[in-house]
C-alpha positions in Angstrom: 14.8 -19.3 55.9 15.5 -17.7 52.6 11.9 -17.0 50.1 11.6 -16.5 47.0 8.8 -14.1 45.8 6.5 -15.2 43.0 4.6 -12.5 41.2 1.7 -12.4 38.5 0.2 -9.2 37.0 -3.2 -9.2 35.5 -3.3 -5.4 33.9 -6.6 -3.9 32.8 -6.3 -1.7 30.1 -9.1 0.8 28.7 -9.4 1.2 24.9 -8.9 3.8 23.2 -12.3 3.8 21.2 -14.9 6.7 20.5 -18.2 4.3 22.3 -18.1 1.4 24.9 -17.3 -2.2 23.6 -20.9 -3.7 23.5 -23.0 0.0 23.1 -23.0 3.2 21.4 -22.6 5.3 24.7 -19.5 7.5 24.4 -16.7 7.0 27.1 -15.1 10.2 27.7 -13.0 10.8 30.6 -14.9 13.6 33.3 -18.2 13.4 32.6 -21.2 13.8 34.9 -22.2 11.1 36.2 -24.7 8.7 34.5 -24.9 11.1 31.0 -23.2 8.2 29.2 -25.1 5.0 29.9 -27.7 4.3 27.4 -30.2 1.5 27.6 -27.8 -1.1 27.0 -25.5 0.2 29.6 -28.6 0.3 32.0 -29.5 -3.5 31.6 -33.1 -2.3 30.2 -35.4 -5.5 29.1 -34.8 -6.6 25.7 -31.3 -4.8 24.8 -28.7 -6.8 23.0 -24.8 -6.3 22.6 -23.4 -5.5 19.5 -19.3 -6.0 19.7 -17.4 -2.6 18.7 -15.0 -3.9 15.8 -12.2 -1.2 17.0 -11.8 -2.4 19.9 -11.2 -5.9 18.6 -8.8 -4.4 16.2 -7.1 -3.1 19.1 -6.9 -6.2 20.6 -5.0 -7.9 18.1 -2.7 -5.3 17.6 -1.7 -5.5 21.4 -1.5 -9.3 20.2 0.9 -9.2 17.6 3.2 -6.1 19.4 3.9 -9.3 21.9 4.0 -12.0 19.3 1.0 -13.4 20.6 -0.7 -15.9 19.1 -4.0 -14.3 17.6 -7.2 -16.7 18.0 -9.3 -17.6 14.5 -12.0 -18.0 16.7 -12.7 -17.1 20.0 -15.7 -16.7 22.4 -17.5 -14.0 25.3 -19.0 -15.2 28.2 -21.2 -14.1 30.9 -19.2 -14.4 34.2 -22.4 -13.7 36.7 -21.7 -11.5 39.7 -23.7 -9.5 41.8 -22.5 -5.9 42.7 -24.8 -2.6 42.9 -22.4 -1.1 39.9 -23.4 -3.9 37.4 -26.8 -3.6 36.1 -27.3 -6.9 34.0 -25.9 -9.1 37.3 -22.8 -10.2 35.0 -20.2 -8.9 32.7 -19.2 -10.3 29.4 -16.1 -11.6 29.3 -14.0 -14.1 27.8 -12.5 -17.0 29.5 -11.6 -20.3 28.0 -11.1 -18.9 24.6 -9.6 -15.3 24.7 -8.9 -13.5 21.3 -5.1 -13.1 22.0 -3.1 -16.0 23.2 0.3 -16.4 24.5 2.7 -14.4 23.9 5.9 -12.4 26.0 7.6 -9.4 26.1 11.3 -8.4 27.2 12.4 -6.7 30.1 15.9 -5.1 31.7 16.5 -5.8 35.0 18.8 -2.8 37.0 22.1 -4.8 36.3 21.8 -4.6 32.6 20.3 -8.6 32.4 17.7 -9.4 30.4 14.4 -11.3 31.3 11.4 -12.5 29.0 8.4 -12.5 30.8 5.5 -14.4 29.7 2.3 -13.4 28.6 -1.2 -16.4 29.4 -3.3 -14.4 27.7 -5.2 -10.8 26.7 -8.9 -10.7 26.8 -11.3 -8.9 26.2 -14.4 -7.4 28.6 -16.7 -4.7 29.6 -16.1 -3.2 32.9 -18.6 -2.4 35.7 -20.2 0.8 36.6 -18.5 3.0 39.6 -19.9 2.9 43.1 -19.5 6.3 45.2 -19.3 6.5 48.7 -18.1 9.9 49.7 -20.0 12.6 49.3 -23.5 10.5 50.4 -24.0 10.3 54.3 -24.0 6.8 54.8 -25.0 5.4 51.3 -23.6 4.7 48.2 -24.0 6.6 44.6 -23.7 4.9 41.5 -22.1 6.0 38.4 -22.5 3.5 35.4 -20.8 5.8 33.0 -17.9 3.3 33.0 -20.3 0.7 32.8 -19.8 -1.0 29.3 -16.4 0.6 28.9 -13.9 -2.0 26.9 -11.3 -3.1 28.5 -8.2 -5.7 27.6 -6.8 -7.5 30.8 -3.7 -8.6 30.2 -2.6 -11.6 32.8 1.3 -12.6 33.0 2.8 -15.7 33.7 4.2 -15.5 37.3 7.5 -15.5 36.6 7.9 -12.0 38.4 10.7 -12.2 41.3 10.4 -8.8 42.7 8.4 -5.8 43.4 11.0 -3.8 41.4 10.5 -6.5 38.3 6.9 -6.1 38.8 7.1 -2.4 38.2 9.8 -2.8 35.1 7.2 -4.5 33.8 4.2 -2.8 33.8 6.2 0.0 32.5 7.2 -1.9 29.5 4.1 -2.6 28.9 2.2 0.9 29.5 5.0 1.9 27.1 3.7 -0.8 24.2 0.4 0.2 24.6 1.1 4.1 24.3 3.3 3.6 21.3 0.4 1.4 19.3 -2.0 4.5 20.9 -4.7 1.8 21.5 -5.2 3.3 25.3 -4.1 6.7 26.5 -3.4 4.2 30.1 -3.0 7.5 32.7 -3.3 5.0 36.0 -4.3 8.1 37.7 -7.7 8.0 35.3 -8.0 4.7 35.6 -7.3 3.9 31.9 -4.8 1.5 33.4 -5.2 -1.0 36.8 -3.1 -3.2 38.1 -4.2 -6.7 40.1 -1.3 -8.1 41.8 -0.9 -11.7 42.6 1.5 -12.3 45.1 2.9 -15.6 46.9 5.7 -16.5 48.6 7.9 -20.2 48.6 11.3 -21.7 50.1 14.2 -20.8 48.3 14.6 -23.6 45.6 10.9 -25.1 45.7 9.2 -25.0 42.6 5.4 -25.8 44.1 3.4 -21.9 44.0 2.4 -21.1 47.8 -0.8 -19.9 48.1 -1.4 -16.1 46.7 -3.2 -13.6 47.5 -4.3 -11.0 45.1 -4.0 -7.2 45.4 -6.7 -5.3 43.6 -7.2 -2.0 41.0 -3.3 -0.6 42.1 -2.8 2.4 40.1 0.3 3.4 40.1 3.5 2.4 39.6 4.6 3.7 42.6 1.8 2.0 44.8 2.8 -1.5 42.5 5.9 -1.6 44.4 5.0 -1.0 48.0 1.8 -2.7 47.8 3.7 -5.7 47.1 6.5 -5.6 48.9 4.2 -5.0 52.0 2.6 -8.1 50.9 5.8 -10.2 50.9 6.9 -9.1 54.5 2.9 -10.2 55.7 2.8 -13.4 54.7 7.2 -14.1 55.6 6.0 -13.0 59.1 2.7 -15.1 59.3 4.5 -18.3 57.8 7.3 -17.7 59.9 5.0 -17.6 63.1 3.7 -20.8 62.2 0.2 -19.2 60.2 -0.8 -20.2 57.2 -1.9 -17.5 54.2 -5.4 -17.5 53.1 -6.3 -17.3 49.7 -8.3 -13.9 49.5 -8.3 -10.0 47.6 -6.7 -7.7 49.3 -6.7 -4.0 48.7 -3.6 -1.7 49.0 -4.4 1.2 51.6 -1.5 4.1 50.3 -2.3 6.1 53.7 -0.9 3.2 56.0 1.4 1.5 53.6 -0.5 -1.4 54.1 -2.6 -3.9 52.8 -5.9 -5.4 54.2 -8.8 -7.7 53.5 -11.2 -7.2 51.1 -13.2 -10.8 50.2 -11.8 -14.0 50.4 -10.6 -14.7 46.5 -12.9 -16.2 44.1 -12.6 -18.7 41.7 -14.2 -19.7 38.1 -16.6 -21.4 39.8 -18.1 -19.1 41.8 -18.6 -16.9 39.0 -20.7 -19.5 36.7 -19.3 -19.1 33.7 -21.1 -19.7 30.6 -21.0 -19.0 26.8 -22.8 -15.1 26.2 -25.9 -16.3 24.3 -26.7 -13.2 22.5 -23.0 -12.5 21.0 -21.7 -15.1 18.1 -18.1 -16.5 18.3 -15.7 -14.0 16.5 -14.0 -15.7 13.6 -10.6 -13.8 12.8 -9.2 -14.2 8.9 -5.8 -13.9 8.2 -6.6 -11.0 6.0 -8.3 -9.2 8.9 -4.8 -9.7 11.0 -2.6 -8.9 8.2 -4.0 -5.7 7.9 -3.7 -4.8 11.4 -0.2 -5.8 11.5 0.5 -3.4 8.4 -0.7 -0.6 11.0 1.8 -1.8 13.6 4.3 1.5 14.5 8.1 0.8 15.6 8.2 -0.6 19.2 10.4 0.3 21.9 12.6 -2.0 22.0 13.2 -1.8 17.6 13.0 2.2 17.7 16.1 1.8 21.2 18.0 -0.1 18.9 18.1 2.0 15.9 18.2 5.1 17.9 21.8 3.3 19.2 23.0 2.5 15.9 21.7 6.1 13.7 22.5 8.2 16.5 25.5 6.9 18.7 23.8 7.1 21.3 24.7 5.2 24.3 22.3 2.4 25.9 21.2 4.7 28.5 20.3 7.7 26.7 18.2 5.5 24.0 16.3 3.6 26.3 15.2 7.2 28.2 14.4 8.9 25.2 12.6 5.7 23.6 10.4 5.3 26.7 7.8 7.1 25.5 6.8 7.4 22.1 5.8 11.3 21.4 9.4 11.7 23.0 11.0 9.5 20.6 9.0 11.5 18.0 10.7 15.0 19.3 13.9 13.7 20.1 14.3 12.1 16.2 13.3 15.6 15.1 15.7 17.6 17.2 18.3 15.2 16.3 17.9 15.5 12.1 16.9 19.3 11.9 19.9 20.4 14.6 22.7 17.9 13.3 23.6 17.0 16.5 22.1 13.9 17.9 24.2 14.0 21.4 23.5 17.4 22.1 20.2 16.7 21.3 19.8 14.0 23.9 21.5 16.0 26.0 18.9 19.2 25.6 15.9 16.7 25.3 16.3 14.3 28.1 18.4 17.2 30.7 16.6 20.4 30.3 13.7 19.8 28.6 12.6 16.3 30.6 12.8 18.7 34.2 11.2 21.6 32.6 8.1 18.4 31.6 8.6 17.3 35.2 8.6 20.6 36.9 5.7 21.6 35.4 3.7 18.2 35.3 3.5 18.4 31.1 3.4 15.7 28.6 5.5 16.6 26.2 2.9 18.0 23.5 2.1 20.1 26.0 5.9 21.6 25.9 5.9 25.5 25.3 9.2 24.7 23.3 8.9 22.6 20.1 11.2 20.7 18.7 12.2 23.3 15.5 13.0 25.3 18.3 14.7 23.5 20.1 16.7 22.3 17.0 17.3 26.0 16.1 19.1 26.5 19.5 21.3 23.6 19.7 22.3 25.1 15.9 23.4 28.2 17.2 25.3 26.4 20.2 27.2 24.5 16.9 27.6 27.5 15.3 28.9 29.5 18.1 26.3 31.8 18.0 25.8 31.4 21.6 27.6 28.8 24.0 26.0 26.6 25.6 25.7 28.5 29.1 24.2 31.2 27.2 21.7 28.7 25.8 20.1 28.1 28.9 19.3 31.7 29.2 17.7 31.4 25.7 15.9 28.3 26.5 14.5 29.8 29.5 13.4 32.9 27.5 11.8 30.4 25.1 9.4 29.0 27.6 7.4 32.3 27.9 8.3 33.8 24.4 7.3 32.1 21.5 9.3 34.9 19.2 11.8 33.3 16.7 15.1 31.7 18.5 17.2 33.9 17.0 15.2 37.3 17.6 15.4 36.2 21.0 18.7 35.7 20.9 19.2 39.2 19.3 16.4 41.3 21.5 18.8 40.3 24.7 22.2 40.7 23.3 23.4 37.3 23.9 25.8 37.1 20.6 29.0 35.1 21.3 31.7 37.3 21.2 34.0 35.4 18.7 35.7 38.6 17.2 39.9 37.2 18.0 40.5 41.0 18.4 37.9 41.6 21.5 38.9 38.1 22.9 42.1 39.1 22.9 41.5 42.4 24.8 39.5 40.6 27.5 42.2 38.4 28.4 45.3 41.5 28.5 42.7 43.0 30.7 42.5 39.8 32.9 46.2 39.2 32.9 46.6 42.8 34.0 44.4 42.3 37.0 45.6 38.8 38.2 49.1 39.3 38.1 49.5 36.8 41.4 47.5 33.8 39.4 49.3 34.7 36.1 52.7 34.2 37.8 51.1 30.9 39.8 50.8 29.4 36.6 54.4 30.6 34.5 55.4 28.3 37.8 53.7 25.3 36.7 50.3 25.4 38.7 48.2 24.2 35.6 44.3 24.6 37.2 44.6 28.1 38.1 44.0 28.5 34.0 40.3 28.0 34.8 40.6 30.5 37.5 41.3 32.9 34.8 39.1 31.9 31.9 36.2 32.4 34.4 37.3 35.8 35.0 37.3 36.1 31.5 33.9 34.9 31.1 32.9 36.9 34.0 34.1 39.9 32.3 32.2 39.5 29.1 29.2 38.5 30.8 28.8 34.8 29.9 29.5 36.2 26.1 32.8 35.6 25.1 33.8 31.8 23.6 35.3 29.8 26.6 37.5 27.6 24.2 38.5 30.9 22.4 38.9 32.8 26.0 41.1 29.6 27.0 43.5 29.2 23.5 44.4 32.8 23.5 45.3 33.0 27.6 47.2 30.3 26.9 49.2 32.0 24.5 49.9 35.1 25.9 50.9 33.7 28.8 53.6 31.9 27.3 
């Protein structure tokens, strides 16, 4: 039997604000544990939330990046559970009446189709505390420095077909939320989660089976092999005549597997009501006007103008678009240097592995982009060719002298002079007279035989296209 995989993402995403969403605590990344809970945090008697307006702005900015519909009035509620992490015995919430509505956002499959993938709904809530259980001999430690921390959980429509979509998705959107800088979402931090719903159904049925969900993923990496592990389960339990039980499930990245965690809860169980000490939040359209009037270019508007300004091709502007501090150095490279295609070239070829290699974000980059601009100028103005540039752009890395002192201090000048290009080459047709004969017979390739020799000679110096005009005249 043939199944078709059903998939819904519900992506918690940690704002980007200076104190936690109902408290003044700070929420820095790193921090001992329990030095930023205050007496809110810690559920003392008689404390009351007071809502942090940024990270409502925040909110609706996500909202409109997705054309969401933005609610005039929406409401928290208390959904109650009982963990050793949350000190009040619930977390505020919002559940029948989120801030942001329904919206969508585009994706690109790998053969070039594209998909729009709906959004139910981003709300907003605190998240819980952090409970410990390594370093403690048999008990657990609690860290409520998270505790209070706002978060937006953004929950997709399941219209998700693959592990592989799953993944191009949550990209897209880590790469929204980066560009409108409303979370830094590093996964590895846990800035950004990711719950996985999966189920599985016939080929051609259009009733959902029953899912499972995978919980607090975090990374793209793990997305995919979490879930495809979780497809193959439950094919081999249906097909062995079992049934799949509703339940979480977490994703073990040692054993590639997933396991049992609690069976899955629903609203219900959680006895949701409206949070008694907050008010409703009543949204003008002046308050969401001027949010929008904050709203940067997005990916997908910034790809295609990149295409358009530049020439580039679809490939090169979707890489250097991903990100948004990229885009940022790219567009600089490309207007101080003149050269937009070499400086895709530089920027997403040399410049991405040197990121990679060395594990940097790009404003971390020992190379800026006037640098980088100044080489690729003296590539254009045959200063240096482009081999040689790869010697300079290594120099760069560990010398933050001027381009062209560095150019200068390791005598990498072009040789352009027609008079000492034109020695090189009687010298190499003097010492090749076997390959210069091969190719007075009509054996066309062994002219890059020679212009290599040439290069060799001059150490890398002399101008190939110079090197290659000139052999071809003498040899006539």
């Amino acid at each position: 039997m043939e199944w078709e995989t059903v998939i819904g993402l519900e992506v918690h995403v940690q704002l980007s604000t200076e104190s936690k969403l109902f408290s003044s605590a700070p929420t820095q990344f790193g921090a001992e544990p329990n030095t930023q809970a205050n007496i809110y945090d810690l559920a003392l008697p008689g404390v009351l939330p007071v809502l942090n307006r940024d990270a409502l702005k925040h909110a609706v900015k996500f909202g409109l990046a997705i054309n969401a519909s933005i609610s005039n009035t929406s409401i928290f509620d208390r959904k109650n559970y009982f963990y050793p992490d949350l000190p009040k015995g619930y977390q505020i919430s919002q559940l029948d009446f989120p801030t942001v509505g329904k919206g969508s956002l585009t994706i690109t499959l790998e053969d070039g189709e594209e998909k729009i993938i709906g959004v139910t709904r981003a709300h907003m809530e605190e998240d819980a505390g952090k409970s410990l259980h390594e370093d403690f001999h048999g008990m657990s430690g609690i860290d409520l420095n998270r505790a209070g921390t706002p978060l937006l959980e953004i929950v997709s429509e399941p219209d998700l077909r693959s592990a592989r979509e799953a993944v191009t998705y949550l990209k897209k959107l880590h790469s929204i939320i980066r560009y409108l800088d409303i979370s830094d979402a590093i996964m590895a931090q846990g800035s950004m989660r990711c719950d996985a719903n999966v189920s599985i159904r016939p080929m051609g049925e259009t009733e959902l089976g029953t899912r499972t969900e995978i919980k607090n993923i975090n990374s793209f990496r793990f997305v995919e092999k979490a879930i495809n592990y979780e497809v193959q389960r439950q094919q081999d339990i249906i097909q062995d005549g079992g049934r799949i039980v509703q339940e979480t499930r977490l994703y073990d990245a040692h054993r590639d597997e997933t396991r049992t965690m609690r069976s899955k809860e629903v609203a219900n169980d959680y006895r949701y009501f409206p949070e008694p000490d907050l008010l409703p939040i009543v949204i003008d359209q002046a308050f969401v006007n001027s949010i929008r009037a904050t709203l940067p270019e997005l990916p997908d508007a910034k790809k295609t103008r990149f295409a358009k300004e530049f020439g580039l091709n679809d490939y090169d502007a979707s890489v250097l678009t991903n990100n948004r501090d990229m885009a940022d150095y790219f567009e600089c490279v490309a207007k101080s240097s003149g050269d937009a295609k070499l400086a895709a070239n530089w920027v997403a070829g040399e410049l991405q592995a040197l990121l990679k290699k060395n594990n940097w974000e790009i404003k971390e980059s020992p190379i800026q982009a006037d640098r980088l601009a100044t080489l690729i100028a003296r590539i254009k103005d045959n200063t240096i060719s482009g081999k040689i540039a790869k010697t300079v752009f290594e120099a760069m890395i560990k010398d933050s002298s001027n381009v062209d002192d560095i150019i200068e201090a390791k005598g990498l000048k072009q040789i352009t002079d027609i008079g000492e290009i034109a020695k090189l080459v009687n010298e190499i047709i003097a010492n090749n007279p076997e390959q210069v004969e091969q190719f007075r017979e009509g054996k066309e390739q062994v002219l890059s035989y020679l212009v290599g020799q040439a290069m060799k000679l001059s150490r890398g110096k002399a101008n190939p296209a110079q090197v290659n005009q000139i052999l071809r005249e003498k040899l006539k």
